[in-house]
N, C-alpha and C positions, 0 to 999 in steps of 0.2 A: 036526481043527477047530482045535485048540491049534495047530499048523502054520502056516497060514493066517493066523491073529490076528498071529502074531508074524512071518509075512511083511506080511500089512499095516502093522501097525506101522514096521518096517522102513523101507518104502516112504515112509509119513508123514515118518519122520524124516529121511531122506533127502535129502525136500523140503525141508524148512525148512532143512535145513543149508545147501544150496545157495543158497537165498534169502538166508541172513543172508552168506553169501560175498561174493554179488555187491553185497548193501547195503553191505557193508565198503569192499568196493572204490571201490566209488562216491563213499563219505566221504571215502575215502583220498585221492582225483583232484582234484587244484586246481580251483577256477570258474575256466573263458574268461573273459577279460576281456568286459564288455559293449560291443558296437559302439554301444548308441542314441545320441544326443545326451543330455548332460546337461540336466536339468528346470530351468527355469527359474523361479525362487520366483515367486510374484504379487504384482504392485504392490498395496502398500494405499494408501487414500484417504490423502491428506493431511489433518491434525485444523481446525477449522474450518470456513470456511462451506464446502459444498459444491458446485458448479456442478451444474445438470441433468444428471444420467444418468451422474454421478461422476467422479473422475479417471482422467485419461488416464498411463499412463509418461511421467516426462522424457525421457524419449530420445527420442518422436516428435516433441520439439519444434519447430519452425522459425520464430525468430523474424521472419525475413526475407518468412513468409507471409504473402498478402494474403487475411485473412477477410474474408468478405461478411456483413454482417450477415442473421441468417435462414435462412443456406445451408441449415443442419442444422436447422430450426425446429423441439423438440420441446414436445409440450404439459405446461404447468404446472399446480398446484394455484391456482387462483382464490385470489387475496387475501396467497398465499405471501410470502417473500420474492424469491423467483425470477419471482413476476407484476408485470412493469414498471409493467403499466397499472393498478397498486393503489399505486403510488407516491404518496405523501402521502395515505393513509387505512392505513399497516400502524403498528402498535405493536412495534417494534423497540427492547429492552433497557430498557424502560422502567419504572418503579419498580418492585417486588416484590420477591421472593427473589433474584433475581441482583441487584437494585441497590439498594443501602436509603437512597439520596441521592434527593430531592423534586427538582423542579425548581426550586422557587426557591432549595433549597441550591447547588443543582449552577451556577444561575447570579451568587448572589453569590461563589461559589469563582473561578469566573473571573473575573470583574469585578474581584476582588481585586490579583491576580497582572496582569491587563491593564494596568490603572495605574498599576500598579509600572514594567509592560516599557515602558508612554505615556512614563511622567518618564526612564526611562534609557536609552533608543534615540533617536538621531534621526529624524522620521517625514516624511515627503516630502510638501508641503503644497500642490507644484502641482494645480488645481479640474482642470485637464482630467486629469493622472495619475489622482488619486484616485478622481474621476466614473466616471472610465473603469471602474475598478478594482472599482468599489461597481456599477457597472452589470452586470458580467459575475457578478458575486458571487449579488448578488441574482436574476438568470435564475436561478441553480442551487440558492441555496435555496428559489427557490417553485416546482422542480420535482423534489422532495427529499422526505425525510420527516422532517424539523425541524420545529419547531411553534412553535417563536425566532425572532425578531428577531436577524439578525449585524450586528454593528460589524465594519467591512475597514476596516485599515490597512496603508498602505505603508512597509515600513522600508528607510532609507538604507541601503543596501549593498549590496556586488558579491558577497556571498556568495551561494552558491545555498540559500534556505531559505525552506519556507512548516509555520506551525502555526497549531492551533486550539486557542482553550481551553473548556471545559465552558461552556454557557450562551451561545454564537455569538462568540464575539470572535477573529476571523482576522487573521492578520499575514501577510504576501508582501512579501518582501525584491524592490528593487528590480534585483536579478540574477540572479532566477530570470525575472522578467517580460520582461529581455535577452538570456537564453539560450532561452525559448521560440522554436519555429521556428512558429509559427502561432497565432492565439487560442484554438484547439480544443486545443493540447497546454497554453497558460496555465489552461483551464477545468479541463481532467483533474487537475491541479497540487489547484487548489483543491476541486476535488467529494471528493478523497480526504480530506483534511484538514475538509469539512463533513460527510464521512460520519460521522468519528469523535466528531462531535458529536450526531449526528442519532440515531445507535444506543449514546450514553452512554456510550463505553468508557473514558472516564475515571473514572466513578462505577461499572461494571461492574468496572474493575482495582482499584480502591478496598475493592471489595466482597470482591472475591475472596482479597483480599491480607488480610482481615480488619480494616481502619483503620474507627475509627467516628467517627473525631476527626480534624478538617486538620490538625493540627498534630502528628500522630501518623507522618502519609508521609515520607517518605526525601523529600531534596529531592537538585534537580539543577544544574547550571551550563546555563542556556541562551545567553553569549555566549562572549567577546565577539564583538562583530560588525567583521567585514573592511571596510573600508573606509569606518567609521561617524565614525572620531576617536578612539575610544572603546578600550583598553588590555584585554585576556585578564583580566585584574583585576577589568572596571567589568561582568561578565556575570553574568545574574540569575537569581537562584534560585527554583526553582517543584515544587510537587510531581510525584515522577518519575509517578509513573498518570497526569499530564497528557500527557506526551510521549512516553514508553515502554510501548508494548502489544505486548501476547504477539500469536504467531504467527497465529494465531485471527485475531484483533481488526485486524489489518492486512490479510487475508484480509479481513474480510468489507467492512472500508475499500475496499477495492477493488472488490468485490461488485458496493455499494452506488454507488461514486462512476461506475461506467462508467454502472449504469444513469441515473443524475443528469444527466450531460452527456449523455448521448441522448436524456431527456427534455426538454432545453433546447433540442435541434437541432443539435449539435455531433456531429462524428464520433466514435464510439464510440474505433474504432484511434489515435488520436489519444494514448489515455491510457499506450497499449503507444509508441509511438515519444517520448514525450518521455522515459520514466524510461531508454528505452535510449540517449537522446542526455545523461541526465546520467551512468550509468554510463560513458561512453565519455570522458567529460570527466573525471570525476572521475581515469579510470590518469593521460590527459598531464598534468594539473595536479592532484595531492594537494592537496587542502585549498581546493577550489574551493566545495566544498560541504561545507553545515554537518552537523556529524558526525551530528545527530537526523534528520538530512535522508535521510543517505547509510545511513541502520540498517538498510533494508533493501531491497536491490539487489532485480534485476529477474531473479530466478534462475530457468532456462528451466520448473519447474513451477510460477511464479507468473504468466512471461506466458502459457504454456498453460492456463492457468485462465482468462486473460481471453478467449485466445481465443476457450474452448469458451463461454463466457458471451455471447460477439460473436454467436458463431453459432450458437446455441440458443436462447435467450430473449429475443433482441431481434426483433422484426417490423421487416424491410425498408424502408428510406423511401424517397421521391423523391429525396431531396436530403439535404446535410447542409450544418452550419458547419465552414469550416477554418479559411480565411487572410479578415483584413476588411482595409477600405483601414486602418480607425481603428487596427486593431493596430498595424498597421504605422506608422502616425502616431505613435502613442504613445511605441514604441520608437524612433523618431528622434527625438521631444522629448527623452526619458530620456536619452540619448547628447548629446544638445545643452546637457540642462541638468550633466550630467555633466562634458562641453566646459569650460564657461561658469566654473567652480570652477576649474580648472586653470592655473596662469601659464602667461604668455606664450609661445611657444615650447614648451608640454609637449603633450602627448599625453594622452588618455584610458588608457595603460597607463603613464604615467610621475608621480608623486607629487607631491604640490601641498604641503608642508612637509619642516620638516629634520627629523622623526621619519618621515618615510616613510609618515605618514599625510593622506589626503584629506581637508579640509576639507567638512561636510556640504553637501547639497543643501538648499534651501528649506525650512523647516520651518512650523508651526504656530506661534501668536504664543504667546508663553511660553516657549517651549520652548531652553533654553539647552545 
């Protein structure tokens, strides 16, 4: 019996030895390299407003694509920001916890700084420019979610640059309105710049930044202006939350201003091909556009954002606005009254004084 046990045992042990032999072994033996492909991490969302059904990787970009509006049509939350057809009934950034500026602070803050930029810019006083100007302005904020009154002004210059300040008061440089290739890419211009009024992001970065006091924000240089008369010296300072927004805030500028100009009948794509025709401008000539202008380019996961925006939340139309005859009118006044300033023998690209600067365009009576 004793025999037996301690042949079992034996036996037992036996086993296990051999087992722990070949586990050795096996530790001992390099890992084969692995053939899979390596994993590819997952794109996160970009921070900001979100288009329907989220972001796409830049890489699938193609700016050079023609979206259709509609193509991908997916359904939205009734009343959203993503429902076009709630435009001018949504409350976007408006007083509370993100913004502790009223609206009539938020519009005497502008009004402020406005008439400061009125007395030291020269403004372009011809009725059919301006009309013009005020007419296309106003489609888009009564098909917007502003709940202001805007004041549009046109300022004298070849610079490319348009801004807004808190409470509606718009400026468009008359060299952004001569670099637009169609009225529908002038609208896009402007709907971004009334977005950022419309959704308070001036009183929204105010807020965030902690300021409870105007006179507490950082200020900025907003000139001088190219081709105004006016010296790098004579340019005006204004609170930076007026002109400088986070990432966010430019995102949803944009959001906002595509669905704008589609609400007014202007083509959506419009808004994607002018910022790619001031990038383009801006490599052959540095300094064509005003630096607040050029803060932030058309980077291929900003216009894939608009895309998916073109092609998802907007309903298809018959028809759209691009090119009018009047656009086109306007921009050969602009060029003629441009002409008209110029001595004898110069050119619209050759200098009208011995400081190498242009003499203004027409102005508003007072205005020196």
């Amino acid at each position: 019996m004793r025999t037996v046990r301690r042949a079992s045992h034996a036996a037992v042990l036996a086993v296990l030895t051999l087992a722990l032999a070949l586990t050795a072994r096996s530790w001992a033996q390099p890992t084969p390299p692995s053939t899979a492909p390596p994993s590819t991490p997952t794109a996160q969302p970009a921070p900001g407003t979100t288009p329907v059904g989220g972001d796409t990787p830049a890489d699938t970009v193609n700016p050079e694509k023609a979206i259709e509006p509609g193509s991908r049509k997916t359904n939205v939350k009734p009343g959203s920001i993503d429902d076009v057809s709630a435009v001018g009934h949504r409350r976007i950034g408006g007083p509370g916890l993100g913004n502790w500026y009223s609206a009539g602070t938020e519009s005497r803050m502008g009004k402020l700084y406005a008439l400061e930029i009125e007395k030291s810019v020269p403004l372009i006083s011809d009725p059919l420019v301006t009309g013009y100007m005020n007419r296309i302005g106003q489609k888009i904020v009564m098909n917007s979610d502003c709940q202001q009154p805007f004041t549009i002004k046109v300022i004298d210059s070849e610079q490319i640059n348009a801004f807004a300040l808190p409470g509606g008061f718009l400026f468009v440089s008359s060299g952004l309105i001569l670099k637009a290739g169609n009225e529908a890419e002038l609208a896009g211009v402007m709907a971004h710049e009334i977005a950022h009024v419309c959704a308070h992001h001036a009183a929204r970065e105010m807020t965030r930044l902690g300021y409870t006091q105007l006179g507490a924000i950082p200020l900025i240089m907003v000139g001088g202006w190219a081709g105004c008369g006016l010296s790098a010296a004579s340019g005006i300072v204004v609170p930076a939350a007026f002109m400088q927004f986070s990432r966010e805030f430019e995102e949803q500028a944009d959001y906002l201003g595509v669905q704008y100009i589609y609400r007014a009948g202007y083509d959506p794509r419009a808004y994607i091909s002018f910022f790619e025709r001031v990038q383009a401008l801006e490599k052959r000539n540095p300094g064509a556009v005003a630096k607040l202008f050029a803060g932030h380019p058309q980077t291929p996961s900003r216009i894939l954002r608009t895309q998916q925006e073109i092609a998802r939340i907007l309903p298809p139309q018959a028809e759209y606005t691009t090119a009018t005859l009047e656009f086109t009118a306007i921009k050969a006044r602009l060029e003629g009254l441009e002409n008209q300033r110029l001595p004898a023998g110069s050119t619209s690209g050759s200098t009208g004084s011995e400081n190498g600067q242009q003499p203004p365009l027409p102005r508003p009576d007072g205005q020196k």
